[in-house]
C-alpha positions as CSV (number, residue, x, y, z in Angstrom):
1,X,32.2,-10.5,-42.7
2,X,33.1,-9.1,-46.2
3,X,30.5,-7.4,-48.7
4,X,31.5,-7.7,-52.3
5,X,29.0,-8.5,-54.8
6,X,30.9,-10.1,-57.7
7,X,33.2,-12.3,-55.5
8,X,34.6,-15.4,-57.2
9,X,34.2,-18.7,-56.3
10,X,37.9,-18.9,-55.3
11,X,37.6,-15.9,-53.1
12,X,34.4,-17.2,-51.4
13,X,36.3,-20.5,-50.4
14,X,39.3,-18.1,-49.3
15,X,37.0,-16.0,-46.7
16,X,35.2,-19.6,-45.8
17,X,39.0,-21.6,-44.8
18,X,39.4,-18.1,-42.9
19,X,35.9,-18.0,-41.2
20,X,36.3,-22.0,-40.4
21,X,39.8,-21.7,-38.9
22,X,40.0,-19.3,-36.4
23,X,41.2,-21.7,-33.3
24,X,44.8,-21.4,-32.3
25,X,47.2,-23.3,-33.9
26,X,44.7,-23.1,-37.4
27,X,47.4,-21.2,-39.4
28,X,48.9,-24.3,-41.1
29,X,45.4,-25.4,-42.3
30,X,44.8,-21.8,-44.1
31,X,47.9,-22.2,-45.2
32,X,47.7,-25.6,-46.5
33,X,44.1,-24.1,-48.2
34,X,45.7,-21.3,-49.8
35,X,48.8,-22.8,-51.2
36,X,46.1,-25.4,-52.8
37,X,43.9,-22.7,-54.2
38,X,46.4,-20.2,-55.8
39,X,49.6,-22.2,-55.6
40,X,52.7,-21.8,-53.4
41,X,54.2,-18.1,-54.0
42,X,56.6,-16.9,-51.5
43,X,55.1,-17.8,-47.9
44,X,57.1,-15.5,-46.1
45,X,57.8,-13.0,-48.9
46,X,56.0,-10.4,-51.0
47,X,55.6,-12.1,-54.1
48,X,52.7,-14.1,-54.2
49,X,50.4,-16.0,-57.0
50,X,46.9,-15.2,-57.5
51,X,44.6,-12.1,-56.4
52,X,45.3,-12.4,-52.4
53,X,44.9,-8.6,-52.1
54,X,41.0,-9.5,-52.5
55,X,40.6,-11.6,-49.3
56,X,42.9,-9.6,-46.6
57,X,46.3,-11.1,-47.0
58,X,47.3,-8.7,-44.2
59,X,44.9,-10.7,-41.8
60,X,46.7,-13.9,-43.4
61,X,49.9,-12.9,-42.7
62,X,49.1,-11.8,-39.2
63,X,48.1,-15.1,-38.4
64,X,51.0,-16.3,-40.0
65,X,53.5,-13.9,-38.1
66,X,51.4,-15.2,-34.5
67,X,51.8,-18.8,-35.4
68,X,55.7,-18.1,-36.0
69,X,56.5,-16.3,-32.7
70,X,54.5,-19.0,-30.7
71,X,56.7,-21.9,-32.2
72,X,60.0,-20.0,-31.4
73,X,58.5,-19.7,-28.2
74,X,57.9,-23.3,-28.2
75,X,61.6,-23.4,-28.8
76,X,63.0,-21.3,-25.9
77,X,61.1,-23.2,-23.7
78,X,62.5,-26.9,-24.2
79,X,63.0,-29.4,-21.4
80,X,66.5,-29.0,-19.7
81,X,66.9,-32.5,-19.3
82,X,68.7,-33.8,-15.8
83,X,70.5,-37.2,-15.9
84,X,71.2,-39.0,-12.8
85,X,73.6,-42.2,-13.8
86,X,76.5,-43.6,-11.7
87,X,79.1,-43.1,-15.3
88,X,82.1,-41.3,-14.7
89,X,82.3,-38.3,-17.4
90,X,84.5,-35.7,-15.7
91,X,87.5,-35.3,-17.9
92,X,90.9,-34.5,-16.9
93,X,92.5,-31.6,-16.5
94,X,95.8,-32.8,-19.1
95,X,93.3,-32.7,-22.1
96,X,93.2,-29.2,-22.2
97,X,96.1,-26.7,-22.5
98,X,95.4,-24.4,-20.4
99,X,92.1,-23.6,-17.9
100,X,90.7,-21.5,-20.4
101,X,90.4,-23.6,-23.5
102,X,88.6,-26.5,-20.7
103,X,86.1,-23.6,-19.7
104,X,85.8,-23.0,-23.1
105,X,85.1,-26.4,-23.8
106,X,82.2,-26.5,-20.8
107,X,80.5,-24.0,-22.3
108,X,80.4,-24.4,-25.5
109,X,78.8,-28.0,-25.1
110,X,76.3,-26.5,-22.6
111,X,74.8,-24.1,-25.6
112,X,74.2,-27.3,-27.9
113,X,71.0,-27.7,-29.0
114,X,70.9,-30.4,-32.1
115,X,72.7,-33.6,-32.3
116,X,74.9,-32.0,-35.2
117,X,75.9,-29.6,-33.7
118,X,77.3,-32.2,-30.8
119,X,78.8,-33.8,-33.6
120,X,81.1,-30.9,-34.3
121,X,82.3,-30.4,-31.2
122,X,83.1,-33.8,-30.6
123,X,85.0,-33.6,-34.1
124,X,86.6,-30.9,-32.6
125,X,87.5,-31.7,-29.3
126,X,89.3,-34.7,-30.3
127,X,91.4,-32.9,-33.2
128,X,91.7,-29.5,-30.7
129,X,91.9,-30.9,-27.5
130,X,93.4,-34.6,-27.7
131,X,96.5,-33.0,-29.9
132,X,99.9,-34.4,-28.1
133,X,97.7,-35.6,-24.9
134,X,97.8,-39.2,-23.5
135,X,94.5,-40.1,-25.2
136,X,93.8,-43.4,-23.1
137,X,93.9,-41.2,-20.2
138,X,89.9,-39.9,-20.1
139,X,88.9,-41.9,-24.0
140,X,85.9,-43.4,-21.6
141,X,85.2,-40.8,-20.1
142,X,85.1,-38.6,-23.2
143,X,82.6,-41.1,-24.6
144,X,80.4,-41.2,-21.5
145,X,80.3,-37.0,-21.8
146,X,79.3,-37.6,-25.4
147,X,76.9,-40.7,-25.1
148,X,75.3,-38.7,-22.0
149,X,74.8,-35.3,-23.8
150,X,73.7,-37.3,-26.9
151,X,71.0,-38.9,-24.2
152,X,70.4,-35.2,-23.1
153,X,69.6,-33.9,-26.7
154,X,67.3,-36.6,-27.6
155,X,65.1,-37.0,-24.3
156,X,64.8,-33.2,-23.9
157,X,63.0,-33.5,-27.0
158,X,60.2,-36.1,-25.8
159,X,60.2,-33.3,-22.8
160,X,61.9,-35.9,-20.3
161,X,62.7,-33.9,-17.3
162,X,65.0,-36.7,-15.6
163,X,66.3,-39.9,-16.1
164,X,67.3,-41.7,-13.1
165,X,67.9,-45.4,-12.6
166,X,66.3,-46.9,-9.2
167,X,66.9,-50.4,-8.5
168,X,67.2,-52.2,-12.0
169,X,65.0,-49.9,-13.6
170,X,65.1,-46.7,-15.1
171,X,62.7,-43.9,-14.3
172,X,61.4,-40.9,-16.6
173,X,60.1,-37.9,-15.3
174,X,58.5,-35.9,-17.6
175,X,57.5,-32.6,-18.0
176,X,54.0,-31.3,-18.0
């Protein structure tokens, strides 16, 4: 693999993790084995502690770089998750002040992808939208929107494809 007579010991147990780790999805172990051999340095930077130019740190950090674009990929492809309840969430036209700010609205809270960010909009929507509106009008249905998409967010990440209820049960479908 590499010929170099006066390697160090460190170097040799550099090339091994390296030779031993080679599977898919092995980056974080080299990591893990690096950071513990030469200390942490600057992952995704330039600066980095000890003599790394000796065992192919361009071969690390291709690894590196391939294990990165898989997990965004990972992250494009989440679970759109489909609930099926009998709960009213359809909010009334009178919350919004004109047709624009409610497809506004629609959209915006179709892009949401963390529960935070849910949080924000629902901060918003009832400082923004509720302003000089009869508020008792659609309160329960503006918490069923929220507790559903809430119920979205979190089963889309245990990749639940549906949630359904049949009967006195609930059903799960997952995705594969």
């Amino acid at each position: 693999m590499y010929r170099k007579a006066d390697l160090r010991k460190d170097e040799k147990e550099r090339l091994i993790t390296i030779a031993n780790h080679r599977e898919l999805g092995a980056g974080f172990e080299i990591a893990m084995r690096d950071m513990e051999l030469r200390g942490a340095g600057e992952v995704l930077g330039i600066k980095q502690a000890g003599k790394s130019k000796d065992i192919g740190l361009t071969l690390y950090f291709r690894m590196l770089e391939e294990r990165i674009s898989e997990l965004k990929e990972e992250k494009k492809k989440r679970v759109l998750t489909k609930i099926e309840l009998e709960i009213s969430y359809i909010l009334p036209e009178t919350l919004f002040a004109s047709e624009e700010d409610r497809l506004h609205f629609y959209r915006e809270i179709e892009n949401i992808e963390s529960i935070d960010e849910l949080e924000e909009v629902e901060k918003e929507m009832t400082s923004k939208y509720l302003q000089g509106s009869d508020i008792s009008l659609g309160k329960q249905n503006i918490s069923n929107l929220f507790l559903l998409l809430r119920t979205r967010l979190t089963l889309s990440e245990y990749r639940v494809k549906k949630l359904s209820k049949g009967g006195m049960s609930y059903v799960f479908e997952f995705d594969t």
